[in-house]
GUFIMAR-775129 format. One record per atom (N, C-alpha, C): residue in one letter; atom name; x, y, z. Coordinates in nm, 2 decimals, decimal comma, always signed. Example, Ala and Ser with C-alpha at 12.3 -4.5 7.8 and 13.67 -1.06 7.14 Angstrom:
BEGIN
res;atom;east;north;up
a;N;+1,32;-0,57;+0,78;
a;CA;+1,23;-0,45;+0,78;
a;C;+1,32;-0,33;+0,78;
s;N;+1,28;-0,22;+0,71;
s;CA;+1,37;-0,11;+0,71;
s;C;+1,29;+0,00;+0,79;
This chain:
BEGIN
res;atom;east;north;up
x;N;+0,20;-2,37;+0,30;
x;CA;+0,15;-2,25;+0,38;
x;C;+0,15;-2,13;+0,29;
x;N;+0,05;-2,05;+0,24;
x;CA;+0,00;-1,97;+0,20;
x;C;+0,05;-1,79;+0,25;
x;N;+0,10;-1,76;+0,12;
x;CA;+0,23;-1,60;+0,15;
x;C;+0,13;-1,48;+0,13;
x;N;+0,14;-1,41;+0,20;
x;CA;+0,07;-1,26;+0,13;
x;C;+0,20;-1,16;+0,12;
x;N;+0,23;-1,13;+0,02;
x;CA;+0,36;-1,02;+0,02;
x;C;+0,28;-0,86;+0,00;
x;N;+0,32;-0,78;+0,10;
x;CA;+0,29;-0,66;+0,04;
x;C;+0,37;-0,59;+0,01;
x;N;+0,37;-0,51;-0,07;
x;CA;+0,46;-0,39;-0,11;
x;C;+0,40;-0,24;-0,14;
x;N;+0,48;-0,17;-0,10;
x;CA;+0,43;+0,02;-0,11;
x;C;+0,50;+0,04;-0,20;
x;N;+0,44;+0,08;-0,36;
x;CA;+0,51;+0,15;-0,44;
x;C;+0,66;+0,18;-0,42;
x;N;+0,71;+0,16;-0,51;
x;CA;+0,81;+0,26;-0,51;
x;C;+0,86;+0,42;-0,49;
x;N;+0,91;+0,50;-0,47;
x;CA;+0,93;+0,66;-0,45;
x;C;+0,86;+0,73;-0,60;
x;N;+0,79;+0,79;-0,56;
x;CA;+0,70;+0,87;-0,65;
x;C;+0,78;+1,04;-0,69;
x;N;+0,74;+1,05;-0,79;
x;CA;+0,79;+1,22;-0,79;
x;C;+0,74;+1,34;-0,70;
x;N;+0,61;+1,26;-0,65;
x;CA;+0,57;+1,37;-0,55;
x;C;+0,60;+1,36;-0,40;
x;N;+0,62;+1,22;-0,36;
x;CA;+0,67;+1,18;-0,25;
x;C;+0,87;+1,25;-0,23;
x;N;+0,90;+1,27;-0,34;
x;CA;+1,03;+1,30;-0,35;
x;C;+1,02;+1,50;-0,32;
x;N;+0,91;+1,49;-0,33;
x;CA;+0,89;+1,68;-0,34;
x;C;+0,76;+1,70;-0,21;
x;N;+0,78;+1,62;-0,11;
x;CA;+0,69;+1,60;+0,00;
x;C;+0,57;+1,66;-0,06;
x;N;+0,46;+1,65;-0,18;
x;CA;+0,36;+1,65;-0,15;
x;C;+0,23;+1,52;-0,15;
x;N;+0,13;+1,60;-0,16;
x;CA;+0,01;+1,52;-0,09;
x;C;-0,02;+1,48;-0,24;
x;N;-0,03;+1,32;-0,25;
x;CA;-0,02;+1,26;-0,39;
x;C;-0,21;+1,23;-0,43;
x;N;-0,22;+1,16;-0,30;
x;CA;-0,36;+1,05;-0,32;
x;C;-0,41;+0,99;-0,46;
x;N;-0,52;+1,03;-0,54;
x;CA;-0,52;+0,97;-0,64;
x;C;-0,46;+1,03;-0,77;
x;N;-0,39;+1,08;-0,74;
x;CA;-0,37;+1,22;-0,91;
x;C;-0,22;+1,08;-0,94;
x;N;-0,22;+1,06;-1,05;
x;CA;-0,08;+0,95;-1,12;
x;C;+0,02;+1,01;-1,14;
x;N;+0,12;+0,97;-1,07;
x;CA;+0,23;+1,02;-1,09;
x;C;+0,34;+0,97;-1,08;
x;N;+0,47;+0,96;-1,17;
x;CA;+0,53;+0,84;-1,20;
x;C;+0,63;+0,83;-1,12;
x;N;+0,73;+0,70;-1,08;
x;CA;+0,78;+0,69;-1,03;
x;C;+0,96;+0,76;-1,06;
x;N;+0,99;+0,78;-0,94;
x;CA;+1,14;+0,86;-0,95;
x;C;+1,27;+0,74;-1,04;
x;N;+1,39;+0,76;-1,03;
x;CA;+1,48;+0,67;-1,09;
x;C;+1,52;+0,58;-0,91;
x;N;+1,46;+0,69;-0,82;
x;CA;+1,52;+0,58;-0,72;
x;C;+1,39;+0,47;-0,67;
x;N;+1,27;+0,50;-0,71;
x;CA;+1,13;+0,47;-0,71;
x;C;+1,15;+0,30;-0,79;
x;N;+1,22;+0,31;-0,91;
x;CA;+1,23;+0,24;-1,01;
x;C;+1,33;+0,12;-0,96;
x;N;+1,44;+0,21;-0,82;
x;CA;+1,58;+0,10;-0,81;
x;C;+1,49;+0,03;-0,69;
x;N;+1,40;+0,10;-0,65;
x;CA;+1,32;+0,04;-0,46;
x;C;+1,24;-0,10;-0,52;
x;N;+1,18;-0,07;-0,65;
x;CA;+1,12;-0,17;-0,68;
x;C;+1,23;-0,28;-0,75;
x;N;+1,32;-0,23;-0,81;
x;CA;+1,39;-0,39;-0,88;
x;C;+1,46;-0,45;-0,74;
x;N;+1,50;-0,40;-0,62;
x;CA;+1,56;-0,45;-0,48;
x;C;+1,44;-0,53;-0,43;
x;N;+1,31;-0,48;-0,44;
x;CA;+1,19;-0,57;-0,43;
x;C;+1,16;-0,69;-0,49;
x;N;+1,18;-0,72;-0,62;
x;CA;+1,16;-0,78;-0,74;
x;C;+1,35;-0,88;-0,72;
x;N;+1,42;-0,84;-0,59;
x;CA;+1,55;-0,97;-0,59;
x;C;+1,50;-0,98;-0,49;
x;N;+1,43;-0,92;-0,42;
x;CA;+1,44;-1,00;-0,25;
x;C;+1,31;-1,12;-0,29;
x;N;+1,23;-1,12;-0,38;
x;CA;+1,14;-1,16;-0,40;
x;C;+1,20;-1,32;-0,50;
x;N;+1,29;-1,34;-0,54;
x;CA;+1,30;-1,38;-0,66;
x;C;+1,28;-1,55;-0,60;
x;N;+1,33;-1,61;-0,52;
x;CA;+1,24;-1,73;-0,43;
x;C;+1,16;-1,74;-0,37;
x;N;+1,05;-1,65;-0,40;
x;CA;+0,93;-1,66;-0,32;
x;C;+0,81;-1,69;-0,44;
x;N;+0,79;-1,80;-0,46;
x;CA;+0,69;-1,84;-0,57;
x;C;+0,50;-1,74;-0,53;
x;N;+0,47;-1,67;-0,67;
x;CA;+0,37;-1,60;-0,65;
x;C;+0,25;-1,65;-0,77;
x;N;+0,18;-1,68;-0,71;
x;CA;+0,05;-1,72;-0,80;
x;C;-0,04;-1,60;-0,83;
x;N;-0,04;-1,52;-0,77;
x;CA;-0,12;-1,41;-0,83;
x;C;-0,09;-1,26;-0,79;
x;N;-0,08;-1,18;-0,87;
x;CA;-0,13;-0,98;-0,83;
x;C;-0,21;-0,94;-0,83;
x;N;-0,18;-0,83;-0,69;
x;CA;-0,29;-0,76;-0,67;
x;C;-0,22;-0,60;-0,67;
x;N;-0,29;-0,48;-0,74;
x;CA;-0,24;-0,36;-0,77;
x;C;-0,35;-0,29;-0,79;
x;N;-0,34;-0,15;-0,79;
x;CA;-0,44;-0,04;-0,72;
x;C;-0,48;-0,02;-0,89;
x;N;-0,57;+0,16;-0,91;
x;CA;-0,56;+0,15;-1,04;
x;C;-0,44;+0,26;-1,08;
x;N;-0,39;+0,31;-1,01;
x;CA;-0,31;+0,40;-1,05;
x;C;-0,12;+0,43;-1,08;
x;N;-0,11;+0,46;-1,19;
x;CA;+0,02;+0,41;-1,20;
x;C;+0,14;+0,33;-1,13;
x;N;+0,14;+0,46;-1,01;
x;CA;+0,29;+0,45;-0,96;
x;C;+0,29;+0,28;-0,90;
x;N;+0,21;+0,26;-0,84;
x;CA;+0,15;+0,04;-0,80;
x;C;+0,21;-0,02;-0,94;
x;N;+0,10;+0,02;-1,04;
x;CA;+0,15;-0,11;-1,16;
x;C;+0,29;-0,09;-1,21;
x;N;+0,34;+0,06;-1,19;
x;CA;+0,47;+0,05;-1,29;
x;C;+0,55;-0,07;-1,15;
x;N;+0,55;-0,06;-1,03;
x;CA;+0,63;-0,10;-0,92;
x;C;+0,55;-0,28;-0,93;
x;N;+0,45;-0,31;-0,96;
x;CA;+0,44;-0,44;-1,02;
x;C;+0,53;-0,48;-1,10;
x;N;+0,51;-0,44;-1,19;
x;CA;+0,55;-0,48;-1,35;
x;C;+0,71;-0,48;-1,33;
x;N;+0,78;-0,36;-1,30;
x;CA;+0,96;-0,42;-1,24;
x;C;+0,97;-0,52;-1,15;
x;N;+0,89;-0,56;-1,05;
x;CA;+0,93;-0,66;-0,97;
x;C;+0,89;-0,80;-1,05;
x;N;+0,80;-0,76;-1,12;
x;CA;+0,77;-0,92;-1,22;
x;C;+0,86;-0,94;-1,36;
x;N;+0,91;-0,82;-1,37;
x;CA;+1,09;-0,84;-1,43;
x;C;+1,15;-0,84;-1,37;
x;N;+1,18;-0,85;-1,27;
x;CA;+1,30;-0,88;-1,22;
x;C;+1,27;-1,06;-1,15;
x;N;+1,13;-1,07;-1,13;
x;CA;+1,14;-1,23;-1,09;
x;C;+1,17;-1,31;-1,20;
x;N;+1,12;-1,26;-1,32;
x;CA;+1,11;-1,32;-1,49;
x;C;+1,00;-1,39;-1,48;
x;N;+0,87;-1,35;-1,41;
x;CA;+0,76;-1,41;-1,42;
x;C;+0,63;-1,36;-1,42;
x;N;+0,53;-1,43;-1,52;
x;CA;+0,43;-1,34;-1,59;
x;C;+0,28;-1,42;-1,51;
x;N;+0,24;-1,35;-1,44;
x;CA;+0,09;-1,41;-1,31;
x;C;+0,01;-1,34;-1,36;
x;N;-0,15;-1,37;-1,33;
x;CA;-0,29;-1,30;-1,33;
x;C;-0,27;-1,22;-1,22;
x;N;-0,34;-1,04;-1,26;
x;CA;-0,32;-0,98;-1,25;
x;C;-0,44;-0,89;-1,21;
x;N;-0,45;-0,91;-1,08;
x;CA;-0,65;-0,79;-1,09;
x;C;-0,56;-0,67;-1,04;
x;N;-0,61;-0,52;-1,10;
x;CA;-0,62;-0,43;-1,06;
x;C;-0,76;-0,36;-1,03;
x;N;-0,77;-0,27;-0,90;
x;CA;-0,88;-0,27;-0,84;
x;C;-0,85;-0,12;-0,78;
x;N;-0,91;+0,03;-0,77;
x;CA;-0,90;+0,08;-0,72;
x;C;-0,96;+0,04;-0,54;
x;N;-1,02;-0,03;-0,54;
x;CA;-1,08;-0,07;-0,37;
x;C;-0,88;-0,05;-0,32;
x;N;-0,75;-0,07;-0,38;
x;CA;-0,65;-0,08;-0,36;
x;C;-0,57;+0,07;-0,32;
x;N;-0,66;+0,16;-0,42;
x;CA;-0,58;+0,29;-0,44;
x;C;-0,60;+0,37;-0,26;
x;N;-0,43;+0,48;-0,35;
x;CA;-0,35;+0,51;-0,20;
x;C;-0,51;+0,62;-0,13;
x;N;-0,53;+0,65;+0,04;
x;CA;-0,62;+0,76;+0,07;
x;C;-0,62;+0,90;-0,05;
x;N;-0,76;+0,94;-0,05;
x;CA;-0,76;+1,03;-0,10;
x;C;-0,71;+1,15;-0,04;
x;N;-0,67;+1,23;-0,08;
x;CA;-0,66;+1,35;+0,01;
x;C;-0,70;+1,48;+0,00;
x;N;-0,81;+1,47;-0,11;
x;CA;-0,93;+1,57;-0,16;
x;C;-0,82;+1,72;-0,16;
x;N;-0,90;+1,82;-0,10;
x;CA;-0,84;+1,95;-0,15;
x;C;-0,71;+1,96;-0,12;
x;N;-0,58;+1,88;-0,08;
x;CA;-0,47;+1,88;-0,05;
x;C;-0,41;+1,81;-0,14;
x;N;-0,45;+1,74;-0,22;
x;CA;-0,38;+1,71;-0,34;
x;C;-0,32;+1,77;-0,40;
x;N;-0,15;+1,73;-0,44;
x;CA;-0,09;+1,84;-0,53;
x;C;-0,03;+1,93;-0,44;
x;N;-0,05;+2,00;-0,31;
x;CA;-0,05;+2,08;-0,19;
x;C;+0,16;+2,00;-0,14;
x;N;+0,25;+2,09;-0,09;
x;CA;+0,34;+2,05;-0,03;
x;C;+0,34;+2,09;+0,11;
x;N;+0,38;+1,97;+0,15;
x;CA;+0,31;+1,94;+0,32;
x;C;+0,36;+2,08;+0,37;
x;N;+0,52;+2,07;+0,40;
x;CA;+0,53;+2,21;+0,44;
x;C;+0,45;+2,34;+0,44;
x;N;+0,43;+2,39;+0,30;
x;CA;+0,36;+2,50;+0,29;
x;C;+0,21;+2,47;+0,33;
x;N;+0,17;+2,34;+0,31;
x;CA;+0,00;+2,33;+0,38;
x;C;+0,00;+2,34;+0,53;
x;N;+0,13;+2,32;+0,59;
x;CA;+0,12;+2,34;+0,75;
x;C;+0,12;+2,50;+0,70;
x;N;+0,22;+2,57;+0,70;
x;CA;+0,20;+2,71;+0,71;
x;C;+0,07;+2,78;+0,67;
x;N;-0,01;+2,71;+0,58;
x;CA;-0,16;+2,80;+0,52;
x;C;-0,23;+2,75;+0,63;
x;N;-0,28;+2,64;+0,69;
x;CA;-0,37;+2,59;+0,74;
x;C;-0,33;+2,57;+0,92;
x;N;-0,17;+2,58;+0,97;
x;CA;-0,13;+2,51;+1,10;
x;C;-0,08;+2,43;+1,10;
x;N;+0,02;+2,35;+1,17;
x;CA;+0,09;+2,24;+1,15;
x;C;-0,06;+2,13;+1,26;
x;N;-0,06;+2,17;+1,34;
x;CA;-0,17;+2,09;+1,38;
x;C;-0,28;+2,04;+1,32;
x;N;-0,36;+2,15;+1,28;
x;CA;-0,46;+2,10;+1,17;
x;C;-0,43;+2,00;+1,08;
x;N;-0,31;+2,02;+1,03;
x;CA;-0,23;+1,96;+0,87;
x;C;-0,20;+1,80;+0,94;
x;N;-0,15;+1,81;+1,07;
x;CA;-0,12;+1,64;+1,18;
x;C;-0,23;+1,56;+1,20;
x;N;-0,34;+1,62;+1,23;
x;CA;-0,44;+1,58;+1,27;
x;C;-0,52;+1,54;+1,09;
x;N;-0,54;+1,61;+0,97;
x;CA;-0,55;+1,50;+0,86;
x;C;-0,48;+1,44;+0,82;
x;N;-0,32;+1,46;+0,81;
x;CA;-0,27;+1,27;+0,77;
x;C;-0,26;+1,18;+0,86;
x;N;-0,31;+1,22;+1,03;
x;CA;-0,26;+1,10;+1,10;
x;C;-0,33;+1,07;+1,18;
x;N;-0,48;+1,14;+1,19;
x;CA;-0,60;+1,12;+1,26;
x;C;-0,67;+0,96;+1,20;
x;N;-0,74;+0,91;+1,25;
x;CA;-0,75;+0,77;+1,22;
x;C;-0,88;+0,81;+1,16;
x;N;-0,96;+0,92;+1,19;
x;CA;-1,14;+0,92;+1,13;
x;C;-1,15;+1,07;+1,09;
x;N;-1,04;+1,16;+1,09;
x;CA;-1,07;+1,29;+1,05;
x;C;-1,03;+1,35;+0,91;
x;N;-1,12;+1,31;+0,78;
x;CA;-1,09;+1,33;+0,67;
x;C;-1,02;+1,48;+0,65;
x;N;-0,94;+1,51;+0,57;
x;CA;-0,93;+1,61;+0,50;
x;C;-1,05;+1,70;+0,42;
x;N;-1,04;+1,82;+0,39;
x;CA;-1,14;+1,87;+0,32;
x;C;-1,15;+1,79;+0,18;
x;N;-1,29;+1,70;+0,14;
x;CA;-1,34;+1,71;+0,04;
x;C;-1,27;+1,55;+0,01;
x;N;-1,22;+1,49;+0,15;
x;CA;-1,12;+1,38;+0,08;
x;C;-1,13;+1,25;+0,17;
x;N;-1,03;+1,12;+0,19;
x;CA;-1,08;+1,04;+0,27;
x;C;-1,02;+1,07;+0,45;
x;N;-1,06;+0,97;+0,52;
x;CA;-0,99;+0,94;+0,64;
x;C;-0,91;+0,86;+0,60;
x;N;-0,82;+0,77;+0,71;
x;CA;-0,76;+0,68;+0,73;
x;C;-0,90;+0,53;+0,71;
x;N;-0,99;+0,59;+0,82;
x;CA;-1,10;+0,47;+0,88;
x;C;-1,19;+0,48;+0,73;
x;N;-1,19;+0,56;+0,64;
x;CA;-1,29;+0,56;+0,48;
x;C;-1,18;+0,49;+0,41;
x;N;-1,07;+0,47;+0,39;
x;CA;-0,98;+0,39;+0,30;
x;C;-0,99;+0,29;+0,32;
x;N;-0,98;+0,24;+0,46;
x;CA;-1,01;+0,08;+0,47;
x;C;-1,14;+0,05;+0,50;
x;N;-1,26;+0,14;+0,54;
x;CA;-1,34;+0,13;+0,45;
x;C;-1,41;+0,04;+0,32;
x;N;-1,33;+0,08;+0,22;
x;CA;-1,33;+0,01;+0,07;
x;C;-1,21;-0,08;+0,04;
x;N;-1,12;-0,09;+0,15;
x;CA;-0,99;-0,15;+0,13;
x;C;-1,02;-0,31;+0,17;
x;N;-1,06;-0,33;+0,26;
x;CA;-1,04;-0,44;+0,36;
x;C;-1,15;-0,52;+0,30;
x;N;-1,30;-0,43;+0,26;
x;CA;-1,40;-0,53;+0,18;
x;C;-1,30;-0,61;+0,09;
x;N;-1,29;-0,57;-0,02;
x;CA;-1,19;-0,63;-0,14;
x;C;-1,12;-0,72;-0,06;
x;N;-0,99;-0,67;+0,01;
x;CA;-0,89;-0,76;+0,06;
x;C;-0,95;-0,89;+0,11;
x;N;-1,07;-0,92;+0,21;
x;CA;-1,11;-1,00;+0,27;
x;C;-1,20;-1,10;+0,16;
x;N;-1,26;-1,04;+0,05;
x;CA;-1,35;-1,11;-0,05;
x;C;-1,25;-1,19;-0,16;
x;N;-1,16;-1,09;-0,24;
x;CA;-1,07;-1,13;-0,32;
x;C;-0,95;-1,17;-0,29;
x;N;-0,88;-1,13;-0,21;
x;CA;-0,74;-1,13;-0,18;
x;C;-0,69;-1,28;-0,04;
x;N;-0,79;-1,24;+0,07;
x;CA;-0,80;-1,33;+0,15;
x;C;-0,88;-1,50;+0,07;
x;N;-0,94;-1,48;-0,03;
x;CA;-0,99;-1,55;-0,09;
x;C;-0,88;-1,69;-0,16;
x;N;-0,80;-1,58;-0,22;
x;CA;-0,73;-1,64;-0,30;
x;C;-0,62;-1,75;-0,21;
x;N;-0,60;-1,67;-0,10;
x;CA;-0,50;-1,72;+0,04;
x;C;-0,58;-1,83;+0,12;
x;N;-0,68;-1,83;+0,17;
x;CA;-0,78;-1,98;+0,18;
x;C;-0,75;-2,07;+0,04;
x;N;-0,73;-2,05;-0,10;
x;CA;-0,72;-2,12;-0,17;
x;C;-0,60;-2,21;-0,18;
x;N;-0,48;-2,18;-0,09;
x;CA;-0,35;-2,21;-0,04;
x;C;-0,23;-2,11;-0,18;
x;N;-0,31;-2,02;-0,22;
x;CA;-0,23;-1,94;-0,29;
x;C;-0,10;-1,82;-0,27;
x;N;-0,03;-1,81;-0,31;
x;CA;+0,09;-1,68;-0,25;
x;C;+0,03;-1,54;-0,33;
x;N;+0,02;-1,44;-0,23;
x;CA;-0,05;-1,34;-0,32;
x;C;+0,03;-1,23;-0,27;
x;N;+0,08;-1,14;-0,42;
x;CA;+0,14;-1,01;-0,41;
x;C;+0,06;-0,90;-0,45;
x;N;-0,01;-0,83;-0,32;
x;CA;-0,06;-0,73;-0,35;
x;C;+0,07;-0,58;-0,32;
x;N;+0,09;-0,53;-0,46;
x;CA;+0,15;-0,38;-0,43;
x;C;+0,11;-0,24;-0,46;
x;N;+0,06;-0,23;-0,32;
x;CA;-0,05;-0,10;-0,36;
x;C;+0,03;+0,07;-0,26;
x;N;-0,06;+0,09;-0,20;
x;CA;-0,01;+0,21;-0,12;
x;C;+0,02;+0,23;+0,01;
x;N;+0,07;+0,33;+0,03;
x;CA;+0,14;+0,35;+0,19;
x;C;-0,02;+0,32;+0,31;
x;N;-0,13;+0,37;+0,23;
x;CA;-0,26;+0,37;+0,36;
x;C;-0,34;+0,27;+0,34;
x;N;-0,35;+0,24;+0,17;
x;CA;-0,42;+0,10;+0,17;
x;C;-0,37;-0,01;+0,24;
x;N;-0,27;-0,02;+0,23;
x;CA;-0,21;-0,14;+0,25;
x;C;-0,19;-0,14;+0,47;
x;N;-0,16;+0,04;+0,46;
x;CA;-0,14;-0,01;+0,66;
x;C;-0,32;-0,06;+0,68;
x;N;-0,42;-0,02;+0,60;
x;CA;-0,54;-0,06;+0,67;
x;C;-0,54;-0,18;+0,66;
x;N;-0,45;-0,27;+0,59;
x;CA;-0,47;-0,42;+0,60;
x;C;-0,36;-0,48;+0,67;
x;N;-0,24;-0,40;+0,69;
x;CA;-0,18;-0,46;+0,81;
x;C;-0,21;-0,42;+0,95;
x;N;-0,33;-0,29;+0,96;
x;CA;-0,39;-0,30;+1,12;
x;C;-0,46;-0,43;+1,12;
x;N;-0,51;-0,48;+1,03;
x;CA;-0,65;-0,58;+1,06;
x;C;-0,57;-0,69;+1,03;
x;N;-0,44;-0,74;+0,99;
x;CA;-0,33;-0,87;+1,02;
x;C;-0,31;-0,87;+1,13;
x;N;-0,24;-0,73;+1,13;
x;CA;-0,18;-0,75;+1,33;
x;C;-0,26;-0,69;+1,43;
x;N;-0,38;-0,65;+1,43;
x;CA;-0,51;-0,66;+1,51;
x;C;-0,46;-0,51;+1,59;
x;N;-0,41;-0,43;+1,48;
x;CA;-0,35;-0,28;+1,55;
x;C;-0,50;-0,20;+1,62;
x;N;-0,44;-0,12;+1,76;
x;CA;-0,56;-0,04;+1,75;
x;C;-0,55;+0,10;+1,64;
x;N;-0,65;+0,14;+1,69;
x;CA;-0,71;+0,29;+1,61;
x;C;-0,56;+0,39;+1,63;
x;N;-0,46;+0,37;+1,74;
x;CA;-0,38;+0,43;+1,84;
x;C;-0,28;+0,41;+1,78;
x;N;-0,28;+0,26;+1,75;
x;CA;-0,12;+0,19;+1,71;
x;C;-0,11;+0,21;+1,57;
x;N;-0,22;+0,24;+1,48;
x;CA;-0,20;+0,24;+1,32;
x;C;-0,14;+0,35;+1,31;
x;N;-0,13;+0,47;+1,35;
x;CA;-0,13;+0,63;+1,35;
x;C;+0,03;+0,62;+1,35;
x;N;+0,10;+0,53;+1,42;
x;CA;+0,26;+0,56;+1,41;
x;C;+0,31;+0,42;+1,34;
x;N;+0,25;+0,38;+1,22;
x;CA;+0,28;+0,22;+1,14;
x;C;+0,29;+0,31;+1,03;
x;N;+0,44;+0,34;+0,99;
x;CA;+0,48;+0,36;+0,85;
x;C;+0,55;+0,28;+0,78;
x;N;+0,50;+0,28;+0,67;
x;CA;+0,53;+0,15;+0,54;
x;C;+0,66;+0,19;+0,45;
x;N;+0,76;+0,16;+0,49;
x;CA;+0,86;+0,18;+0,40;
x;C;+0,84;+0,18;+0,23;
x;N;+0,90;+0,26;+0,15;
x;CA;+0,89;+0,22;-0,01;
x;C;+0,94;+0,09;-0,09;
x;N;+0,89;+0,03;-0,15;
x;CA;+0,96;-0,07;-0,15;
x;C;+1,03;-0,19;-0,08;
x;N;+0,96;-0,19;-0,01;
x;CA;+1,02;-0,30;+0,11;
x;C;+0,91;-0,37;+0,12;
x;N;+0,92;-0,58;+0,07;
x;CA;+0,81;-0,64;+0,09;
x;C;+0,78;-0,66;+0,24;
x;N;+0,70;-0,70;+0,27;
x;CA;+0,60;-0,73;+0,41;
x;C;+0,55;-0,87;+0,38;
x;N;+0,60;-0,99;+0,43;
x;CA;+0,55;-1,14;+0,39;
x;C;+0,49;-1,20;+0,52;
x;N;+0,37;-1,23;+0,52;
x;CA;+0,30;-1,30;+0,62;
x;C;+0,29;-1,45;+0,58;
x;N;+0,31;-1,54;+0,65;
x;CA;+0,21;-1,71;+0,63;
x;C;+0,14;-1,69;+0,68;
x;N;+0,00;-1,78;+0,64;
x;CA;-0,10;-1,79;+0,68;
x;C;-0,12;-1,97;+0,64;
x;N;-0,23;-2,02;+0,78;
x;CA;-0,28;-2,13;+0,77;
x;C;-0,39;-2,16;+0,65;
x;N;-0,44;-2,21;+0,61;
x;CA;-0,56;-2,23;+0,47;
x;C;-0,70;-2,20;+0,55;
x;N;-0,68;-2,22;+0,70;
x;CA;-0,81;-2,11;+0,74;
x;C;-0,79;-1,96;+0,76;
x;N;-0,69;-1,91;+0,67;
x;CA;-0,67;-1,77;+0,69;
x;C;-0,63;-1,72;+0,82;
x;N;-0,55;-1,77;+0,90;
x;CA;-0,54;-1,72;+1,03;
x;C;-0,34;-1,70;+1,03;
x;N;-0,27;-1,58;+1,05;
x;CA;-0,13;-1,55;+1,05;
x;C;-0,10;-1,66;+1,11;
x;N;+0,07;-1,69;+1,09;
x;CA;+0,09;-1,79;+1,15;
x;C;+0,24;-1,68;+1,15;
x;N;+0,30;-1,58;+1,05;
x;CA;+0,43;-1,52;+1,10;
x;C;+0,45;-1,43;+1,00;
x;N;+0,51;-1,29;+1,05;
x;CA;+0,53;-1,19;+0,93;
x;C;+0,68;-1,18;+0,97;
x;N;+0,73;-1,12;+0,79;
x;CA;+0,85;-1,12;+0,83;
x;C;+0,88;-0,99;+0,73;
x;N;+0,97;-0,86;+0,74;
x;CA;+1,00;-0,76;+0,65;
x;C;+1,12;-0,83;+0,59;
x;N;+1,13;-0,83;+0,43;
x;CA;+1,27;-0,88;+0,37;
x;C;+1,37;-0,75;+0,31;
């Protein structure tokens, strides 16, 4: 039976300083680094045939520890179709102070509106978008092949692919937050259809 593990980076430097990351690289913290080797033991009996990782640091470095810590070396696509939502002119921006320039409402309604981009940047519904094509062509691909596949990408890439696992609505994605470092393991039948998720 066929695994999909997901994982959300490890703690970032800018997640550690509440701001708005999206695509700008930025490395992971020392406790960023411990979320991923606790990933990389919960993981260490779960045989993986292949990675999947965004193009942007803070993903591959949180790869790369958990494949030291399994002591094992797999084919490896990275793919921006992976990387975390954009968040255009709020990038770099700390949430707090963007609620006080802009409203705390305003500032609610772009990180947790399901279709209301930010200025200049994506939605929630534009990430998966470009997320879910990939996932479904490559990734689901590999899982019809009867393969175990660790994709560790971002906190939005990755909920657009656990709304379309667990068949979330538009309603129910908006309060689905992805812990750091904490795998997400589904089986799946060889016709790609869940069979049970489980958080380790």
């Amino acid at each position: 039976m066929p695994k999909l593990i997901l994982v959300r980076h490890g703690q970032s430097l800018w997640n550690l300083e509440d701001r708005f990351t999206g695509w700008v690289d930025v490395p992971l913290t020392p406790k960023g680094r411990d979320e991923a080797k606790g990933a990389g033991q919960k993981l260490l009996n779960v045989p993986i045939d292949v990675a999947y990782t965004s193009s942007l640091t803070r993903a591959q470095h949180t790869l790369a520890i958990i494949l030291g810590e399994i002591g094992k070396e797999i084919p490896t696509i990275r793919d921006e179709a992976l990387n975390e939502r954009h968040y255009g002119d709020l990038q770099g921006l700390n949430k707090t102070q963007t609620a006080a320039k802009f409203g705390k409402e305003q500032v609610h309604i772009w990180r947790r509106s399901y279709d209301v981009p930010p200025p200049n940047g994506e939605s929630l519904e534009m990430t998966a978008a470009r997320t879910l094509p990939f996932f479904d062509r490559c990734i689901m691909g590999d899982i019809t092949q009867g393969k175990n596949v660790l994709v560790v990408a971002h906190g939005n890439s990755n909920r657009s692919i656990v709304m379309q696992l667990d068949k979330l609505s538009r309603e129910e994605v908006l309060e689905l937050n992805l812990a750091t470092g904490v795998p997400l393991v589904y089986d799946f039948t060889l016709e790609g259809k869940v069979v049970s998720k489980e958080i380790l």
